[in-house]
FILONU-346477 format. One record per residue (C-alpha): residue in three letters; chain; residue number from 1; x negated, y negated, z. Coordinates in steps of 0.02 Angstrom, whole numbers. Layout:
! residues N
   rest   kette    nr        x        y        z
    ALA       A   NUM        X        Y        Z
...
//
This chain:
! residues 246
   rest   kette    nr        x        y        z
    UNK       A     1        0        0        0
    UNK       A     2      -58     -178      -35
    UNK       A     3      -29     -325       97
    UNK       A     4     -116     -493       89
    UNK       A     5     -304     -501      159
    UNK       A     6     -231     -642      279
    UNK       A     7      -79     -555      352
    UNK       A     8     -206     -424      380
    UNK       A     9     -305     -516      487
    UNK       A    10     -177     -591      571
    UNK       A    11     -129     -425      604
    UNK       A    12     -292     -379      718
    UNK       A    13     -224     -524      809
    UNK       A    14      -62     -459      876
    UNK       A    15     -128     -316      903
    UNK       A    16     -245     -398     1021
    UNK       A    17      -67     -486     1119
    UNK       A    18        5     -312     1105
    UNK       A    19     -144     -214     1191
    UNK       A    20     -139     -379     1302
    UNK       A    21       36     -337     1359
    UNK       A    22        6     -158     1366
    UNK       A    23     -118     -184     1496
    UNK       A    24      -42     -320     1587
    UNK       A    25      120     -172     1606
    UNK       A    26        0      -64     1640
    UNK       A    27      -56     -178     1783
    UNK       A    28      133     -201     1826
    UNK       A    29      156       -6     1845
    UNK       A    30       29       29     1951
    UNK       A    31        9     -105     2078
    UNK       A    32     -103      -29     2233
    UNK       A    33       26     -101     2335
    UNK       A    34      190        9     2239
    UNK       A    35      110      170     2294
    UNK       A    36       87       95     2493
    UNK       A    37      268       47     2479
    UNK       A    38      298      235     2430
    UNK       A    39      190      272     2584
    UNK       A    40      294      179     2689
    UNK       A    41      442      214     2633
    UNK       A    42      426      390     2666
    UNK       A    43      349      343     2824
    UNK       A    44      513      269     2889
    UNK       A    45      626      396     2813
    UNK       A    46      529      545     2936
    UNK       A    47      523      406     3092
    UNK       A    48      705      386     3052
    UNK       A    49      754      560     3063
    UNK       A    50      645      568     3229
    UNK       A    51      740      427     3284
    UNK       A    52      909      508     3268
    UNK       A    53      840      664     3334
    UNK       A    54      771      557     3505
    UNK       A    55      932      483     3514
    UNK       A    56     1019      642     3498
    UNK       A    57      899      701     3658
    UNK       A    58      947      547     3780
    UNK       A    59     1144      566     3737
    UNK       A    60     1132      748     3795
    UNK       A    61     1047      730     3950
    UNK       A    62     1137      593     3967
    UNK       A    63     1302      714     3981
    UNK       A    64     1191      816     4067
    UNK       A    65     1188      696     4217
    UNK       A    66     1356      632     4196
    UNK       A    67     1383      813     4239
    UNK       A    68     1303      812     4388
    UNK       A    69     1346      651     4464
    UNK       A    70     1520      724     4444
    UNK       A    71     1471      868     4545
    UNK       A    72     1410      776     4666
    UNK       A    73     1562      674     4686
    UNK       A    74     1657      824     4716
    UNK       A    75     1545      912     4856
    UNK       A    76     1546      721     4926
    UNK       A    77     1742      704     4921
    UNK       A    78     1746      898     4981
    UNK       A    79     1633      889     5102
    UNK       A    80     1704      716     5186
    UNK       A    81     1872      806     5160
    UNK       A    82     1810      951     5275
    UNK       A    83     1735      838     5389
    UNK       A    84     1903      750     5425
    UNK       A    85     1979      893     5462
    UNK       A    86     1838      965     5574
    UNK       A    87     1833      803     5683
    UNK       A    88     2022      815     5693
    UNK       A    89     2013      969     5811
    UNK       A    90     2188     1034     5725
    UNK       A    91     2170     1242     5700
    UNK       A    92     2126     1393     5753
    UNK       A    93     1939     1408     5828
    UNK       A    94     1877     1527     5665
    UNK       A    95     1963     1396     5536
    UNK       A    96     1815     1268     5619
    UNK       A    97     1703     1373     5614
    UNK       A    98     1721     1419     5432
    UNK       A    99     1752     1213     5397
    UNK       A   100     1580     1210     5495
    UNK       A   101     1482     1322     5376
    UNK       A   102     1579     1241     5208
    UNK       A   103     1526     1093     5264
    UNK       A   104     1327     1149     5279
    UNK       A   105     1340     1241     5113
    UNK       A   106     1416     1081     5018
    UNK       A   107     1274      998     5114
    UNK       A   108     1152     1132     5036
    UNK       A   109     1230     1105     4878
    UNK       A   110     1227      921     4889
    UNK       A   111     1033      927     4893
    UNK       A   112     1013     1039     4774
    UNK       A   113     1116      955     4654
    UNK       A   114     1021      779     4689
    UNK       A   115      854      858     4649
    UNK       A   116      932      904     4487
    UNK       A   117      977      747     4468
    UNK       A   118      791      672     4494
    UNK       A   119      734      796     4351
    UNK       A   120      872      745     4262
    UNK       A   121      839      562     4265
    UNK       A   122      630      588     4257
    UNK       A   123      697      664     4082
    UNK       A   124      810      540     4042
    UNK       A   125      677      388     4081
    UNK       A   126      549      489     3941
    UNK       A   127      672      503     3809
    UNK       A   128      715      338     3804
    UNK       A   129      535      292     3800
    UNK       A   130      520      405     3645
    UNK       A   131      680      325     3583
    UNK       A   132      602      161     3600
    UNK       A   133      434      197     3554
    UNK       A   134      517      269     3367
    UNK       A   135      630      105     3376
    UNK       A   136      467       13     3379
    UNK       A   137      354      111     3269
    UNK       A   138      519       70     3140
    UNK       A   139      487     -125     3177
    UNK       A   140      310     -113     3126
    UNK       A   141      378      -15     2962
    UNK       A   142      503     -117     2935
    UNK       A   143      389     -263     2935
    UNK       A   144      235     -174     2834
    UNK       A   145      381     -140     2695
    UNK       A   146      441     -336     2695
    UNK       A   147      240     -384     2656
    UNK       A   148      215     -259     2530
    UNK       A   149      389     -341     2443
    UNK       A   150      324     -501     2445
    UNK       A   151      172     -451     2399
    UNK       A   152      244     -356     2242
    UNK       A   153      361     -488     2209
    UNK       A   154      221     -629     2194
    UNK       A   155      123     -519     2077
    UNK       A   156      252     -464     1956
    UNK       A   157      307     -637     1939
    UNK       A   158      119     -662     1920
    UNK       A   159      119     -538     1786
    UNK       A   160      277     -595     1696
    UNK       A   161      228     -765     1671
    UNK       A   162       59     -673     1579
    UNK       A   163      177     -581     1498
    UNK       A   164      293     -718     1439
    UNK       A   165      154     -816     1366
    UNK       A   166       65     -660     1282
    UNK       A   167      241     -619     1196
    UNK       A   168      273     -787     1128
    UNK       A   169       93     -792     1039
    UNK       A   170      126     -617      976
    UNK       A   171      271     -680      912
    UNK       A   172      198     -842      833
    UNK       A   173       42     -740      756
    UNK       A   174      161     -605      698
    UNK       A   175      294     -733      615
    UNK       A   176      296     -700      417
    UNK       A   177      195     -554      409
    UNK       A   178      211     -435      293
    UNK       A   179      352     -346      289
    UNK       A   180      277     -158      256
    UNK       A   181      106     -204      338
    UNK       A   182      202     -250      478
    UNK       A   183      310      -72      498
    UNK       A   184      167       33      464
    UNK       A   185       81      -59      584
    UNK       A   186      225      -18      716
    UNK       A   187      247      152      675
    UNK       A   188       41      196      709
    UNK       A   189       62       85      863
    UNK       A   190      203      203      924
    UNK       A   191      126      354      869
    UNK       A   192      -89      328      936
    UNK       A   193      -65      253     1120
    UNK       A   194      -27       53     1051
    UNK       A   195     -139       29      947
    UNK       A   196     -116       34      766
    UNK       A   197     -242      -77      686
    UNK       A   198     -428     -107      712
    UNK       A   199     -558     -211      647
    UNK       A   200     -714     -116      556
    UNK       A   201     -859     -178      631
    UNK       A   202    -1029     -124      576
    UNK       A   203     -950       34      502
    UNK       A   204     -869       72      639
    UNK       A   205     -680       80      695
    UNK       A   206     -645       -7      823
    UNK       A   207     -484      100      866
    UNK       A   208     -576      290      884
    UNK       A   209     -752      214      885
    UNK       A   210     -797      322      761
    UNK       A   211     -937      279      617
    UNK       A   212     -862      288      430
    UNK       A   213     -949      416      315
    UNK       A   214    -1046      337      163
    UNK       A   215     -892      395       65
    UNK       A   216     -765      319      158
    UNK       A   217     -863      142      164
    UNK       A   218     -911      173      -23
    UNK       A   219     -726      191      -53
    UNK       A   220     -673       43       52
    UNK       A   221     -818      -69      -11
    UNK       A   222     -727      -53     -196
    UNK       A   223     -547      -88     -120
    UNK       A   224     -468     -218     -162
    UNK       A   225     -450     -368      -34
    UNK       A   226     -254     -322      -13
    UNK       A   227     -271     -141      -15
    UNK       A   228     -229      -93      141
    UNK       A   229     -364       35      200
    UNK       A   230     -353      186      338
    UNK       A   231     -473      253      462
    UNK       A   232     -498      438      404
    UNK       A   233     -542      513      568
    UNK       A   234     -398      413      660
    UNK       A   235     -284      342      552
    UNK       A   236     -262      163      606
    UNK       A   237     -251       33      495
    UNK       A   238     -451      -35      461
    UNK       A   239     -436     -227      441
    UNK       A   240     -608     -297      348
    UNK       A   241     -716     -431      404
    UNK       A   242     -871     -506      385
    UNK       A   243     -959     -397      503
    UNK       A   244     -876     -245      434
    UNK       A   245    -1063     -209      379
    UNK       A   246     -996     -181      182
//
């Protein structure tokens, strides 16, 4: 295909915005920062589920001693209702003496159930340190996350103002171009990793960095300025300069 010597050169020009913008998504893509968000977002997903699992802890010992602080309520209210009755003197000599020993068992119990309680409550006061502890360690998170935002925010915007200038002199270098030269040029670009033209410098593409045989060059050195020539070995489109080294 034929395409004027100019437009070709021109051409080696957008390419250079278009590998420009490839590298500044690149960039975009894999900011240092994205993958520490990652980090951190997992990070709080497994403190999370800790979180709910502490919390889960404290609310059942929490029953726990609700439990027992209702069992001691009713040896209390027992025990005080046996003592009423003992101090009253009213029945038969064995009925106070049973009352007597009730009232030394619920004592027994009373103590018993109190240490329990004490366990209980040591419990208690280290689960809600773990709860809080998680609650904390969520904070710091939380706030590690809200940097790494802002700090991905300021760069893309960063990035997309490179962008937004690169694109508008791609499109200004690219404006009236030939038509053909221009879709070949696209399709290669699609097809070998963005970049579908190269300069030949010194005999050399500058796409695959490959040297051109003496045939190749002989065969390119006779072309036509308009021809539109091909790297063999890669397949780009070879723009000619004057250090092509003809």
């Amino acid at each position: 295909m034929k395409a004027p010597a100019a437009d070709q050169q021109r051409l080696l020009v957008v390419q250079q915005h278009d590998s420009a913008l490839q590298r500044l998504a690149a960039r975009k893509a894999g900011l240092p920062e994205l993958a520490q968000l990652d980090t951190v977002g997992k990070a709080e997903q497994v403190a999370g589920e800790d979180l709910a699992t502490a919390q889960a802890v404290v609310h059942d010992i929490e029953r726990e001693l609700t439990k027992l602080e209702d069992d001691v309520t009713k040896v209390e209210t027992r025990r005080e209702r046996d003592k009423q009755r003992l101090d009253s003197g009213h029945g038969q000599s064995r009925e106070l003496v049973a009352l007597q020993q009730e009232i030394e068992a619920l004592n027994r119990r009373q103590s018993e159930l109190e240490d329990l309680q004490l366990d209980v409550m040591e419990r208690l006061e280290a689960a809600r340190g773990t709860v809080a502890g998680l609650r904390s360690g969520l904070g710091e998170l939380a706030f590690k996350r809200g940097e790494l935002e802002q700090a991905i925010a300021d760069q893309v915007a960063a990035i997309e103002a490179e962008e937004a200038t690169e694109a508008t002199a791609r499109a200004e270098a690219a404006a009236g171009l030939d038509e053909g030269l221009t879709t070949l040029y696209e399709r290669l670009r699609a097809k070998l990793g963005g970049v579908g033209a190269a300069g030949l410098v010194q005999r050399r593409c500058e796409g695959c960095r490959m040297e051109l045989n003496p045939a190749d060059l002989d065969a390119i050195r006779h072309a036509e300025p308009d021809v539109v020539v091909r790297c063999e070995e890669c397949g780009r489109i070879l723009v000619r300069g004057e250090d092509s080294g003809l």
